[in-house]
VOGU-3710 file (C-alpha; in Angstrom, 3 decimals, decimal comma):
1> xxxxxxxxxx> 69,615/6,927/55,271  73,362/7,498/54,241  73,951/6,668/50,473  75,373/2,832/50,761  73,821/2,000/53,698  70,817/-0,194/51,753  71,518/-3,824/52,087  70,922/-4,728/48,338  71,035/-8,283/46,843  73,206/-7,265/44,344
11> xxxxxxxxxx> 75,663/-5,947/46,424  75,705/-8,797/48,977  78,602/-11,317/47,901  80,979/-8,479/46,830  80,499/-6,551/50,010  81,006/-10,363/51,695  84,172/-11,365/49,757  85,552/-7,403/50,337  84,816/-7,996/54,403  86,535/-11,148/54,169
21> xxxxxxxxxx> 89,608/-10,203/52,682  90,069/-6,895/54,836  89,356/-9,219/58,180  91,718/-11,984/57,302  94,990/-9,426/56,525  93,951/-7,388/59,508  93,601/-9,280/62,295  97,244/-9,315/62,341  97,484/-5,390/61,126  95,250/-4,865/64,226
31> xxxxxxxxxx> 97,138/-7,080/66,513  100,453/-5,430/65,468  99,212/-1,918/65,624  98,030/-2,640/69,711  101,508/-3,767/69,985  103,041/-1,035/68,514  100,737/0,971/71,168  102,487/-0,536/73,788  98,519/-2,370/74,760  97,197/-5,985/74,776
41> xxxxxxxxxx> 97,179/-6,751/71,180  93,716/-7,961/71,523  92,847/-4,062/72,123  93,621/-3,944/68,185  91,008/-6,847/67,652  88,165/-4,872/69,632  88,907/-1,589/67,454  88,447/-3,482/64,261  85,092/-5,708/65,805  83,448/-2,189/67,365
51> xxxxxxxxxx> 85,456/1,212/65,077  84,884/-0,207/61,353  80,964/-0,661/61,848  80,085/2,255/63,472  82,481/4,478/61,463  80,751/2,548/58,395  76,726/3,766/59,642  78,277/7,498/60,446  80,730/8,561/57,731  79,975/10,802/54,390
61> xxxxxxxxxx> 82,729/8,555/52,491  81,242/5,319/51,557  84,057/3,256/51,276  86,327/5,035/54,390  87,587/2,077/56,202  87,589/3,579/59,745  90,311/1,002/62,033  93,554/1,212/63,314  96,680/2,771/61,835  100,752/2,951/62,439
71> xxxxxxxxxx> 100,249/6,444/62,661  97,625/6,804/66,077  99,014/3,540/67,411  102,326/5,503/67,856  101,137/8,359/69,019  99,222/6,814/71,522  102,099/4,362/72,145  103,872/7,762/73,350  100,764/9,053/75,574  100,471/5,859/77,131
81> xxxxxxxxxx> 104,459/5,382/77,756  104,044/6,540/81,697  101,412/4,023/82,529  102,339/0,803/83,347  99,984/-2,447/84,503  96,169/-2,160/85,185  96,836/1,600/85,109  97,655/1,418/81,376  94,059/0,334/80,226  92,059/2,886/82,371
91> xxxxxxxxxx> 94,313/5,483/80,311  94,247/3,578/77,476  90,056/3,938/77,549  90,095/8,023/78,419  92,970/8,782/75,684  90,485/7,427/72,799  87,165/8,260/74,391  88,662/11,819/74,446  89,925/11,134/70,783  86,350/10,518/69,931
101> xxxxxxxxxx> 84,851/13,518/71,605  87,301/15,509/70,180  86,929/14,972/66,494  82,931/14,338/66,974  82,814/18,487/68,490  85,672/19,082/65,030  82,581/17,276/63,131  80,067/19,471/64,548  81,745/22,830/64,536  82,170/22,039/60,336
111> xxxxxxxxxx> 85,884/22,540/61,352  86,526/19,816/57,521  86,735/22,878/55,811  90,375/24,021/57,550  91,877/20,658/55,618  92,448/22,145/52,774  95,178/24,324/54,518  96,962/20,971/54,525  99,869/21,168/52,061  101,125/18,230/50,566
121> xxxxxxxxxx> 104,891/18,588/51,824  103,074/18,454/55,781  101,492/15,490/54,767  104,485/13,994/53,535  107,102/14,766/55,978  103,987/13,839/58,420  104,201/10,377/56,874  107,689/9,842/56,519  108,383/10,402/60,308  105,514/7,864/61,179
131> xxxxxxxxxx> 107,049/5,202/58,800  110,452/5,918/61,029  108,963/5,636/64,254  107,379/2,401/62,939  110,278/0,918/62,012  111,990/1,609/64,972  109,416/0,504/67,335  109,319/-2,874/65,657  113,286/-3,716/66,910  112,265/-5,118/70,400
141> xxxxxxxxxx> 109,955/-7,579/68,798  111,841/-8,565/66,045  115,225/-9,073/68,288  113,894/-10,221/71,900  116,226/-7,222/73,112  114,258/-4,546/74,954  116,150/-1,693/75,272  116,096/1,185/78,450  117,406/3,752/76,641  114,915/6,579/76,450
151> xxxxxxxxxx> 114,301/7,219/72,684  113,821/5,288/69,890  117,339/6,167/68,353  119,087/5,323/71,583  117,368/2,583/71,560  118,327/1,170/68,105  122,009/2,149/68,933  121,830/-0,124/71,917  120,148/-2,954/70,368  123,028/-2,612/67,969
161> xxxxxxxxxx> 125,867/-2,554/70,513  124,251/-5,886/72,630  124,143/-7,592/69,653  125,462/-10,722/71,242  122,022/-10,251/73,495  119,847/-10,607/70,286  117,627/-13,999/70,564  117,888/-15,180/67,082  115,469/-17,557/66,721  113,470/-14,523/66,897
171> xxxxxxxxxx> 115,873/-12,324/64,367  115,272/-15,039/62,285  111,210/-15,365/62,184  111,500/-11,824/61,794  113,362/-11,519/59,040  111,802/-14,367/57,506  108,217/-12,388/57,753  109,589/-9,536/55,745  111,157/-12,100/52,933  108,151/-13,743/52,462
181> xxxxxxxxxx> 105,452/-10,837/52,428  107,702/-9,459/50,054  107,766/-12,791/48,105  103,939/-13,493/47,903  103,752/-9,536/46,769  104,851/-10,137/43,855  102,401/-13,132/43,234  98,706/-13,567/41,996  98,334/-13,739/46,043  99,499/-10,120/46,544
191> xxxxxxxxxx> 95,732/-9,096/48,381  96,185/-11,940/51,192  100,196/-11,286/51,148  100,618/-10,243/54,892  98,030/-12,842/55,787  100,084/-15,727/54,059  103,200/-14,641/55,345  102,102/-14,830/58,737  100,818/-18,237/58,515  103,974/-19,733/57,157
201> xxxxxxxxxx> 105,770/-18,221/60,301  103,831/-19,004/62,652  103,717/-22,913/61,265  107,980/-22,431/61,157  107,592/-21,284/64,739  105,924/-24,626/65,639  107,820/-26,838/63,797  111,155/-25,440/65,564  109,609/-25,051/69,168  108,790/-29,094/68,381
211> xxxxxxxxxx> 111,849/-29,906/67,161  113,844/-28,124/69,817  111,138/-29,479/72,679  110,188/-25,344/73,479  111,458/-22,409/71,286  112,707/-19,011/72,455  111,218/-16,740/70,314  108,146/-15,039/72,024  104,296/-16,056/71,223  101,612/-13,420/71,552
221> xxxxxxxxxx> 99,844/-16,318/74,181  103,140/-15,137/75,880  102,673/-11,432/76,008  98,798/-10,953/75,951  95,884/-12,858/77,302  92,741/-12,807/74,219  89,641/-14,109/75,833  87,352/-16,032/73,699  84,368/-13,639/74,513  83,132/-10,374/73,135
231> xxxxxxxxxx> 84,482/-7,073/74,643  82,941/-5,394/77,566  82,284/-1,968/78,247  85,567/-0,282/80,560  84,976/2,889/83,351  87,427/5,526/82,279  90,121/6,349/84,956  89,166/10,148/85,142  92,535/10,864/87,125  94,596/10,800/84,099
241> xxxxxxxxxx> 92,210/13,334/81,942  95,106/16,429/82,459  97,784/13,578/81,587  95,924/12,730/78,573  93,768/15,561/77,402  96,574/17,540/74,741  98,073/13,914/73,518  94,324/13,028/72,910  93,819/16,310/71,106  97,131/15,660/68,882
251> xxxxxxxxxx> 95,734/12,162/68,205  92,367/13,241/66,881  93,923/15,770/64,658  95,944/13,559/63,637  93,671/10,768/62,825  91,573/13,585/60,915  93,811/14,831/58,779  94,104/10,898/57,140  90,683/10,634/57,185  90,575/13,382/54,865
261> xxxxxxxxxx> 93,357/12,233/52,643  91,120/8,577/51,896  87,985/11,169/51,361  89,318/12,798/48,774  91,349/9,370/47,117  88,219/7,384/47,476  84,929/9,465/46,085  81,787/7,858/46,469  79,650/5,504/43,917  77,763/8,474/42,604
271> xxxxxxxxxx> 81,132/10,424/41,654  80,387/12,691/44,600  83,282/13,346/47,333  82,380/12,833/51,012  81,662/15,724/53,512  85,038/15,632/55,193  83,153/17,185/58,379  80,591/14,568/58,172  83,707/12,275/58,302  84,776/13,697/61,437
281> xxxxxxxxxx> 81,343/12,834/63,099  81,674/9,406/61,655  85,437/8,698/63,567  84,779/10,829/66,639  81,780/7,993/67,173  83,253/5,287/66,239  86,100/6,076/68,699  83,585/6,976/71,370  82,051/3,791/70,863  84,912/1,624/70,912
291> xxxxxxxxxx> 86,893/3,511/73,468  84,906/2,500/75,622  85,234/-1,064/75,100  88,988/-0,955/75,260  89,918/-0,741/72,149  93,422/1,540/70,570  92,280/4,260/68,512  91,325/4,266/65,231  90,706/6,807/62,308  90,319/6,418/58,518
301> xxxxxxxxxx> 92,756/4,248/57,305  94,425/4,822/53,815  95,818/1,617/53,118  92,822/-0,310/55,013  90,043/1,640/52,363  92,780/0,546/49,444  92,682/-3,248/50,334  88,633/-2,802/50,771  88,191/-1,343/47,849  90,398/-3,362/45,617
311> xxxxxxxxxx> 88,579/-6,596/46,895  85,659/-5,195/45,250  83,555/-3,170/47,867  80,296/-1,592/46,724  78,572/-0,350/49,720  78,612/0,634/53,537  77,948/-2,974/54,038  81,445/-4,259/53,440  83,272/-2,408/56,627  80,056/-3,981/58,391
321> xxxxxxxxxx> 80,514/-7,738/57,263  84,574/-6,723/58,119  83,699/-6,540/61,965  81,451/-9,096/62,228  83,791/-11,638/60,805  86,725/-10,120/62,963  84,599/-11,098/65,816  83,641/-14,799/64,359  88,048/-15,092/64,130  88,368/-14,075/67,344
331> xxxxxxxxxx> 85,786/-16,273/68,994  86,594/-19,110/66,553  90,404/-19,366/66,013  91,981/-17,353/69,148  93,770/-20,417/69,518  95,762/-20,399/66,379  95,685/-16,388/67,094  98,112/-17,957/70,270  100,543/-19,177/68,162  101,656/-15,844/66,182
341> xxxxxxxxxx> 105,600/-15,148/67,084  105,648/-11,506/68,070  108,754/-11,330/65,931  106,369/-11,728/62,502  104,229/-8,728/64,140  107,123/-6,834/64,410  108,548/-7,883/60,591  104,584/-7,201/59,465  105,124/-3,693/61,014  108,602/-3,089/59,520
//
């Protein structure tokens, strides 16, 4: 049995109240993140139900917190760019089932030991461009202008230039988003922060589409049907596989090289570090595994293990209790889910 993976008494309302707290602020995260794929947002949802609690029974890091990040949802947003429709989700399901095989055959070759060729400055220029290409991709939602221009910078430039286009309703939400997850930062609420922020919107987003009979600012029940139901398991579209195979190869790397960076931040309850290879195993399945539901891929997620651990995680158990009360939100709430303005997913992202 891994080390954490015993259920113990002792262990059982921390692990609870440490779920919790990463399910409530990332439902959104995870919703945002699809978006920022350029996928169904619920795709998000089925990566945080499916990836954290198999990544949880198969990684050597304990507390790894294996879900969706800015960094893979942009690089698949980019691999998935050419697709359009129906066609989109069969590629969407080979990009991270490849993903998964990828890093599980990285796992198995004991290819963790090549990290430490890593050196910091890659890591943070590596960072610093994803935090750019996050920003940028968050303009369309926070504006309601959608630009044709073919990169991001073009893009911004245009958005810029139709400024007159801008819906700003939408500007507004948006900018409120930022100003109040920034606000409740700085408060004894900090941990719930994005989570808080979000529901304020979202109520402002009401009260003005009630005041105004109808607002203009875009709902995710808008852009993205989420069935209240569980996932369900998705054929690959094999056709795409010479499309996809080097972007899905650039992804895994990718998503192993940040797995390795919360290995070594986050050792384990006995002082130990994890097996980074053993890590590898533990994201190629849980990719595998939620690939084929549908899901955006997913890796181990820095700031995801930070907001686990901080709400007092002891064990395995607490990425385990995270998906299962994803899934409970999901069946229970997708209503109010409905509701979100896709301009405060696009200020969360910013």
């Amino acid at each position: 049995m891994p080390p954490g993976l015993k259920l113990e008494r002792k262990n059982l309302v921390a692990d609870l109240v440490a779920g919790a707290t990463f399910a409530v602020v990332n439902v959104p995260q995870g919703m945002a993140n699809a978006v920022l794929a350029t996928v169904n947002p619920v795709a998000g949802l089925y990566a945080l139900m499916i990836a954290m609690p198999v990544g949880a029974l198969f990684t050597s890091s304990v507390f790894m917190n294996v879900s969706t990040t800015g960094a893979l949802s942009v690089a698949a947003g980019e691999a998935l760019l050419p697709f359009e429709g129906e066609e989109k989700l069969g590629a969407l399901v080979t990009l991270v089932l490849l993903v998964g095989a990828f890093q599980l055959v990285f796992g198995m070759l004991r290819l963790g030991r090549l990290i430490r060729f890593v050196s910091n400055a890659v890591m943070t220029g590596f960072i610093s461009g994803i935090a750019l290409l996050i920003m940028f991709g968050s303009v369309p939602d926070m504006t309601g202008f959608t630009s044709g221009q073919s990169n991001h910078i073009l893009r911004l430039a245009d958005t810029v230039l139709n400024w007159r286009l801008l819906d700003y309703e939408t500007v507004g939400l948006a900018v409120a988003t930022v100003a109040l997850i920034l606000a409740f930062q700085r408060t004894p609420a900090r941990k719930i922060a994005l989570i808080l922020a979000l529901a304020v919107t979202t109520a402002l987003a009401v009260v003005i589409a009630g005041a105004r009979g109808g607002g203009t600012a875009e709902l995710v029940g808008d852009v993205a049907i989420i069935p209240r139901s569980l996932p369900y398991p998705i054929l690959p579209e094999l056709t795409h596989l010479p499309a996809i195979a080097l972007p899905a190869f650039a992804i895994a790397v990718i998503g192993l090289i940040q797995g390795a960076g919360v290995g070594e931040s986050y050792p384990n309850p006995d002082g130990t570090f994890p097996d980074t290879s053993r890590d590898f195993v533990g994201q190629g399945a849980a990719n595998l595994v939620a690939g084929a539901f549908g899901a955006i891929p997913c890796g181990g997620s820095m700031s995801g293990t930070a907001v686990n651990y901080q709400a007092g995680a002891r064990s395995r158990w607490s990425n385990i209790f995270a998906g299962a009360i994803v899934v409970l939100i999901v069946l229970l709430l997708v209503d109010v889910v409905k509701l979100v303005p896709m301009a405060a997913l696009g200020g969360l992202l910013l």
